[in-house]
C-alpha positions as CSV (number, residue, x, y, z in Angstrom):
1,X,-16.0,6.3,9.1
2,X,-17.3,4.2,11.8
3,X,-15.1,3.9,15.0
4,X,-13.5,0.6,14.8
5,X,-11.1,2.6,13.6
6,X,-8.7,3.6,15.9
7,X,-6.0,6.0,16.8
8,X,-3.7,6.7,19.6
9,X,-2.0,10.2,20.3
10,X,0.9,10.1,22.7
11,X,0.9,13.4,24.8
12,X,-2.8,14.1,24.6
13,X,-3.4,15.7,27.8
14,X,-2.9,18.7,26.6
15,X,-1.8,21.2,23.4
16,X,-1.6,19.5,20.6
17,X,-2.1,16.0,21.4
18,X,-5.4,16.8,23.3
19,X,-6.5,18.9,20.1
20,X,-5.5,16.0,17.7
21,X,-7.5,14.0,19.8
22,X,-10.6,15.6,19.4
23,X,-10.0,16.6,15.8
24,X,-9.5,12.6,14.8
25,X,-12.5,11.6,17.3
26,X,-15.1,14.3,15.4
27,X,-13.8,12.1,12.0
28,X,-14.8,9.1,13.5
29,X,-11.7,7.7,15.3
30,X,-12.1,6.1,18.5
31,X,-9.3,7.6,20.2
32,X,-6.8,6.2,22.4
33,X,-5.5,9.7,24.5
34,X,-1.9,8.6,26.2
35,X,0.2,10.3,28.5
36,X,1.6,10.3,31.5
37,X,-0.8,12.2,33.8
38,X,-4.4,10.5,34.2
39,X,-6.3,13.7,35.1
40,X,-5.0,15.7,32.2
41,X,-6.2,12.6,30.1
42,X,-9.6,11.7,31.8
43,X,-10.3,15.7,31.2
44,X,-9.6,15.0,27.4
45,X,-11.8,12.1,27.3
46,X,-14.6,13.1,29.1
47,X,-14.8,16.3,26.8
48,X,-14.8,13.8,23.4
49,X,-17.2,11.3,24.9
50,X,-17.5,7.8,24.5
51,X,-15.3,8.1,20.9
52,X,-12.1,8.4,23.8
53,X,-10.5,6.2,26.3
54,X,-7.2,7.3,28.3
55,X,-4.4,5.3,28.6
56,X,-1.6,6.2,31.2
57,X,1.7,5.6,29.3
58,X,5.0,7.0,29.8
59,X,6.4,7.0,26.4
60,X,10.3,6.9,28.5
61,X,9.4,3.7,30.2
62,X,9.7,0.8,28.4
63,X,8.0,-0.9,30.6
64,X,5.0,1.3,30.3
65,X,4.7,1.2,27.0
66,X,5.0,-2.6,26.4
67,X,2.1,-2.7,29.1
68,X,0.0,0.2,27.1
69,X,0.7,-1.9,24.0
70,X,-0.7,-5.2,25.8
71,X,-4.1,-3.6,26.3
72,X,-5.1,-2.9,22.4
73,X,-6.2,-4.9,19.7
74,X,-6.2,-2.9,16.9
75,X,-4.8,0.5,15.8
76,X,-4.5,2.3,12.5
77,X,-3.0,5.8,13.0
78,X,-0.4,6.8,15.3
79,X,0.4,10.0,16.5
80,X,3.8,10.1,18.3
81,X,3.1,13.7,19.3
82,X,5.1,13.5,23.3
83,X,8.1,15.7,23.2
84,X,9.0,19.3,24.8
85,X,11.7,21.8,25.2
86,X,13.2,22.5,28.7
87,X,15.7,25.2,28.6
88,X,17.2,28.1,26.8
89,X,21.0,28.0,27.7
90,X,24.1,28.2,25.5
91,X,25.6,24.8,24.1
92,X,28.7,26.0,26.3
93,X,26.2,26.6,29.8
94,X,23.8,23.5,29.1
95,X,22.3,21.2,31.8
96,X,23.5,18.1,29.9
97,X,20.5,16.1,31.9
98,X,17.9,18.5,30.6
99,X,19.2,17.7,27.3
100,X,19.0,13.9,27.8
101,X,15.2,14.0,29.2
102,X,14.3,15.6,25.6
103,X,16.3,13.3,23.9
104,X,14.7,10.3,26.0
105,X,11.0,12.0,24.9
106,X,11.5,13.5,21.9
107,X,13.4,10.8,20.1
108,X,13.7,7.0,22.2
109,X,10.2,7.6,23.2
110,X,8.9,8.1,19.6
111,X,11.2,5.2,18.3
112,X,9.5,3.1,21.6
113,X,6.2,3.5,21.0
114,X,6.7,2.9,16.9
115,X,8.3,-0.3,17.5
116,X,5.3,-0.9,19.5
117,X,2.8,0.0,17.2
118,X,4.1,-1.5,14.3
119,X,2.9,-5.0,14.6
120,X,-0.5,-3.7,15.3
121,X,-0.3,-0.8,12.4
122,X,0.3,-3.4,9.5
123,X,-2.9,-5.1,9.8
124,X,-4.9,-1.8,9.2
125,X,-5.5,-0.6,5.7
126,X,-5.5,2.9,6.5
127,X,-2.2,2.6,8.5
128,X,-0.5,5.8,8.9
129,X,2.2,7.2,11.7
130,X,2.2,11.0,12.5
131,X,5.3,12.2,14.1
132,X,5.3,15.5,15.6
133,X,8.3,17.7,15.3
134,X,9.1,21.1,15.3
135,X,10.7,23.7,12.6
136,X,13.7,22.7,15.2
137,X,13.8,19.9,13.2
138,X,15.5,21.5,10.5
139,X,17.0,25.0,12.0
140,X,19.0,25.6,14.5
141,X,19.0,28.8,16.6
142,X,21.1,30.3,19.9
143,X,20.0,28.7,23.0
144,X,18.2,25.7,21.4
145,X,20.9,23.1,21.2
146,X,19.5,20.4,23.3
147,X,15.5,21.1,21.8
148,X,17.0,21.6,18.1
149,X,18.9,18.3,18.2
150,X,16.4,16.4,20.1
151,X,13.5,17.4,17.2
152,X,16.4,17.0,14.6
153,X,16.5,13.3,15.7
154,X,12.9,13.0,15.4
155,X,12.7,14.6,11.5
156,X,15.9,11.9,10.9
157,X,14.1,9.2,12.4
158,X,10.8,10.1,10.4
159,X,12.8,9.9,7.4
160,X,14.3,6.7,8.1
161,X,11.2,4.7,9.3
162,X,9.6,6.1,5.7
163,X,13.0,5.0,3.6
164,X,13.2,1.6,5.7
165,X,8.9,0.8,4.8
166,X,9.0,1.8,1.5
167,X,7.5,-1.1,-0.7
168,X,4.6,-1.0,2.4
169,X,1.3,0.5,2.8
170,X,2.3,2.7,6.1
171,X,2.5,6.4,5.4
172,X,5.1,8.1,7.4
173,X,4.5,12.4,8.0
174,X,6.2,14.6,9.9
175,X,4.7,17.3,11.3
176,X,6.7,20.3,12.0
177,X,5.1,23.0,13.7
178,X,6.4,27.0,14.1
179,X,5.0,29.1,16.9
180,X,2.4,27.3,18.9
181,X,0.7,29.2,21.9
182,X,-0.1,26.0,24.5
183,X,-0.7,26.3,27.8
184,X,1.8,24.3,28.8
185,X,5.0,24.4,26.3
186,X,6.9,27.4,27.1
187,X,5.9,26.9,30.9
188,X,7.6,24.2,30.8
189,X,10.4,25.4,29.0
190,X,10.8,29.0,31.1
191,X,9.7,27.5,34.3
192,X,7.1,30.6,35.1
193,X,4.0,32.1,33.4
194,X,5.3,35.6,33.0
195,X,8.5,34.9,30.7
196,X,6.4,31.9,28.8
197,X,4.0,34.5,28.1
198,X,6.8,36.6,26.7
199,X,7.4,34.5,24.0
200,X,4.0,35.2,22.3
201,X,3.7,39.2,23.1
202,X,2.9,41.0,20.7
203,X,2.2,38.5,18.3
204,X,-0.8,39.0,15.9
205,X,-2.3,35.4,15.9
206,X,0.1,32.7,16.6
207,X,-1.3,29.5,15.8
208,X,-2.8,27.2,18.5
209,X,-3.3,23.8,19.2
210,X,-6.3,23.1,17.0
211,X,-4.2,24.9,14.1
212,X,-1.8,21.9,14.1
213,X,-4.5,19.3,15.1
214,X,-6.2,20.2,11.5
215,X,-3.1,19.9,9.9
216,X,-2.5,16.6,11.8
217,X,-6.5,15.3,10.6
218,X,-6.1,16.3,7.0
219,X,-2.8,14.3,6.1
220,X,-4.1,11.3,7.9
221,X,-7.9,11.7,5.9
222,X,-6.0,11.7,2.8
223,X,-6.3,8.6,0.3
224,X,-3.8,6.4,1.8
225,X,-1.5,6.6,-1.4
226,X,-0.8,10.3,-0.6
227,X,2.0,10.5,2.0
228,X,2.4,14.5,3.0
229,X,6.2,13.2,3.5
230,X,6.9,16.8,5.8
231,X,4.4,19.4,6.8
232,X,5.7,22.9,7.8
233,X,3.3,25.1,9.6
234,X,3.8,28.8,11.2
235,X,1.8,31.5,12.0
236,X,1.6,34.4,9.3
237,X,3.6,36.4,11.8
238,X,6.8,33.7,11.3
239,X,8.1,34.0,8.0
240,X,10.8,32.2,9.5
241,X,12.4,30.7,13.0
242,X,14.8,33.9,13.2
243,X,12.4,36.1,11.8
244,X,9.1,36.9,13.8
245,X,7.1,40.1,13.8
246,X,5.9,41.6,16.7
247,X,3.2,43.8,16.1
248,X,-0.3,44.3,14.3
249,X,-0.9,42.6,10.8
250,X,-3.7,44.3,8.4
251,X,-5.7,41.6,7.9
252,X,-8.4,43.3,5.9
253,X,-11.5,41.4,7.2
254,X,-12.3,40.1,10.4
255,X,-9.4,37.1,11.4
256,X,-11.3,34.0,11.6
């Protein structure tokens, strides 16, 4: 694949949007890495090379984006990966404006920048839009309202878009991701390193960035009739969201 073929990855400064950057750049994407923090992006890019460019675009701003839109001439795979958690209290305790920041990331922004892209995305053959949720999307649990309704309304609008282009060439997946250790997801969540890092102890492998990143580069590599219409993926340890186990797994070879 040569790289006038292009891709842009919302939240690619870090986690999974910088890994699903550098994944699509190695399969020959030129890569458009957006968010909203030009040093976390200008890291990203100078690690992928000239395949990368950075694009500061705040996927909340509608401004922003319409500007960020301006600047590109072609695209053919959009990853609307910019979301986050903050918070774990009870429905009944909430901070009402933490749960309106995720819903103004998690789902307006996604819906922003797909409006955007669309024009652009059916004029590519191998047009494809990658949404990332979470297993959120489709379970709830104690102390998630505000995360588990905000990725719920990304899975529903995932579903939509691909019901309302049907009869098109655009392939619609949602990713939705288990336990992900990030530097940055949790922190963000918890507010301090040591109870982030609480959330992984004890864990025997949960997945990392790149682990979702692959996932992300082998639905969009797929012939372009092949939609993978939802993509679950936890770590071994997850067998489900309520059911995690904290310990040492027998592996029987050497983990890869």
């Amino acid at each position: 694949m040569s790289t006038d073929q292009t891709a842009l990855v919302t939240g690619g400064g870090t986690g999974i949007g910088a890994a699903t950057a550098r994944r699509l750049a190695a399969d020959g994407y030129a890569v458009v890495v957006a968010g909203r923090r030009r040093d976390r992006l200008e890291a990203v890019v100078a690690e992928i090379g000239a395949a990368a460019r950075a694009l500061v675009l705040d996927v909340t701003d509608p401004a922003s984006v319409r500007d960020g839109f301006a600047g590109l001439d072609r695209l053919d795979v959009l990853v609307n990966n910019a979301g986050g958690a903050l918070g774990l209290a009870s429905v009944e305790d909430a901070d009402l404006s933490q749960w309106e920041r995720m819903y103004a990331v998690n789902v307006l922004g996604t819906a922003r920048v797909t409006q955007a892209a669309l024009p652009l995305l059916r004029r590519s053959p191998r047009a494809t839009i990658v949404d990332v949720s979470s297993i959120a999307g489709q379970h709830a649990y104690e102390g998630g309202g505000g995360y588990v309704a905000a990725k719920h309304g990304t899975s529903a609008l995932t579903e939509t878009l691909r019901l309302e282009l049907n009869g098109e060439h655009i392939r619609v997946i949602d990713i939705r991701p288990g336990l992900v250790h990030t530097e940055e997801f949790s922190l963000t969540r918890l507010g301090d390193r040591q109870s982030a890092e609480r959330v992984y102890a004890d864990v025997d492998h949960p997945l990392v960035a790149d682990d979702v990143a692959r996932c992300i580069a082998f639905a969009v590599a797929l012939p372009q009739h092949v939609n993978i219409d939802t993509l679950v993926v936890k770590p071994v340890a997850q067998a489900a969201p309520h059911k995690l186990h904290r310990g040492t797994i027998d592996w029987q070879h050497e983990h890869a």
